[in-house]
C-alpha positions as CSV (number, residue, x, y, z in Angstrom):
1,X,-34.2,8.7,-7.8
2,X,-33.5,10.7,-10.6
3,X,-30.5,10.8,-13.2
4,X,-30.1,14.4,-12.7
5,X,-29.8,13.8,-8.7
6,X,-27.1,10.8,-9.5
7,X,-25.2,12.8,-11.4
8,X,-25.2,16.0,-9.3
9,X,-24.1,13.4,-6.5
10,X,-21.2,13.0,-8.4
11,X,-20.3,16.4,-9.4
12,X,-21.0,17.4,-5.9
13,X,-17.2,16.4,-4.4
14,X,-16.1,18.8,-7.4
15,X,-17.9,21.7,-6.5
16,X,-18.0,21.6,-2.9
17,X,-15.0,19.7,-1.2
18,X,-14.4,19.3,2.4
19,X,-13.0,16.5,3.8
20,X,-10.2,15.9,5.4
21,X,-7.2,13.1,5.5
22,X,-4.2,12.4,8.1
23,X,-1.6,10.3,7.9
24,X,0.6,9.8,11.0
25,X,3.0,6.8,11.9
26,X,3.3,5.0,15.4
27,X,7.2,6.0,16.6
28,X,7.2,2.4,18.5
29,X,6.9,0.3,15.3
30,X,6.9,3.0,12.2
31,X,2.7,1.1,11.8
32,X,1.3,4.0,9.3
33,X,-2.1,5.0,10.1
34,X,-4.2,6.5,7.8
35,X,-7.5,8.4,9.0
36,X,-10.1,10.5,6.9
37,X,-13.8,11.6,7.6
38,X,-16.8,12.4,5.1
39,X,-18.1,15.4,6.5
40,X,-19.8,16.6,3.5
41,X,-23.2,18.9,4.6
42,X,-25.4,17.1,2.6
43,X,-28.5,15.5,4.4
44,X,-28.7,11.6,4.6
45,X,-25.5,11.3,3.4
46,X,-24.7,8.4,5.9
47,X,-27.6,7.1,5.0
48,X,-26.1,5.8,1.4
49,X,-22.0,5.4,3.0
50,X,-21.0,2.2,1.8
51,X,-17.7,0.1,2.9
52,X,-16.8,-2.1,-0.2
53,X,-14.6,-4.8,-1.1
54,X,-13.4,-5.2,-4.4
55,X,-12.3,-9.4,-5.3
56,X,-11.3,-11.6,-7.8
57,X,-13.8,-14.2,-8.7
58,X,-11.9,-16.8,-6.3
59,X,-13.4,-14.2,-3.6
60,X,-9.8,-13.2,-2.5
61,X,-9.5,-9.6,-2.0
62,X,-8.1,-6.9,-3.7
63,X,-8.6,-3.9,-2.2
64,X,-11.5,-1.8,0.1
65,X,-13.1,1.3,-0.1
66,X,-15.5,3.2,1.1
67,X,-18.1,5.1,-1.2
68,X,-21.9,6.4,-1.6
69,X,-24.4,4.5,-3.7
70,X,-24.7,5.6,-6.8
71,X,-21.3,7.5,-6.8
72,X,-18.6,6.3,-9.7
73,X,-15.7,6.3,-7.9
74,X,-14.1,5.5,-4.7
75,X,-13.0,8.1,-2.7
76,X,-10.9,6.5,0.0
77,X,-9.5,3.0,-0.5
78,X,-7.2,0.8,0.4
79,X,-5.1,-2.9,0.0
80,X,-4.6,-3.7,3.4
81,X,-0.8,-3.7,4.4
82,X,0.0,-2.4,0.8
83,X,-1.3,1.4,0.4
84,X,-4.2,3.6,1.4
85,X,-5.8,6.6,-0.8
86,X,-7.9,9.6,-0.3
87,X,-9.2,11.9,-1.9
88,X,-9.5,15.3,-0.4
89,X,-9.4,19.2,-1.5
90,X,-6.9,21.8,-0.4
91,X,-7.8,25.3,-1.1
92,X,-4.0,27.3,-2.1
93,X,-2.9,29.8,0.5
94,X,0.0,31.8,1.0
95,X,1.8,29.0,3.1
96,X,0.4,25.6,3.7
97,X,-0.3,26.6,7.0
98,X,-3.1,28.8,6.3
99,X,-4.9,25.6,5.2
């Protein structure tokens, strides 16, 4: 693999985002759930999808993520029980429901 292919892989979110992120809560127990999905249109991309954890030498976790290889960043992540991030694209419209 190249360094120019790396580094478009990285760029690509950038130029060309399209996921998309909900966040809802359960009205029994106020549980929030947090749901995304990676549909970017490029091919293999599952291929190189990669769930991560991130620890402290005493292996005791810190938080998750999920990721490509070779990509410098995390895109969605999370500390379980804590907080949950994603990061998505919203192009502006008159109202936000025309997104």
């Amino acid at each position: 693999t190249s360094t120019g292919l790396i580094l478009l892989l990285n760029l690509y979110y950038d130029l060309q985002a399209a996921c998309t992120s909900i966040v809802a809560t359960t009205p029994a127990n106020g549980a929030v759930w947090h749901g995304r999905n990676l549909d970017f249109d490029i091919p293999n991309l599952q291929a190189i999808t990669l769930n991560v954890n991130f620890t402290k030498d005493n292996g005791e976790l810190l938080y998750q993520g999920t990721t490509y290889a070779a990509y410098i960043g995390v895109p969605t992540g999370m500390k379980p029980g804590v907080f949950s991030i994603s990061q998505d694209a919203r192009t502006p419209g008159d109202s936000p429901w025309d997104n």
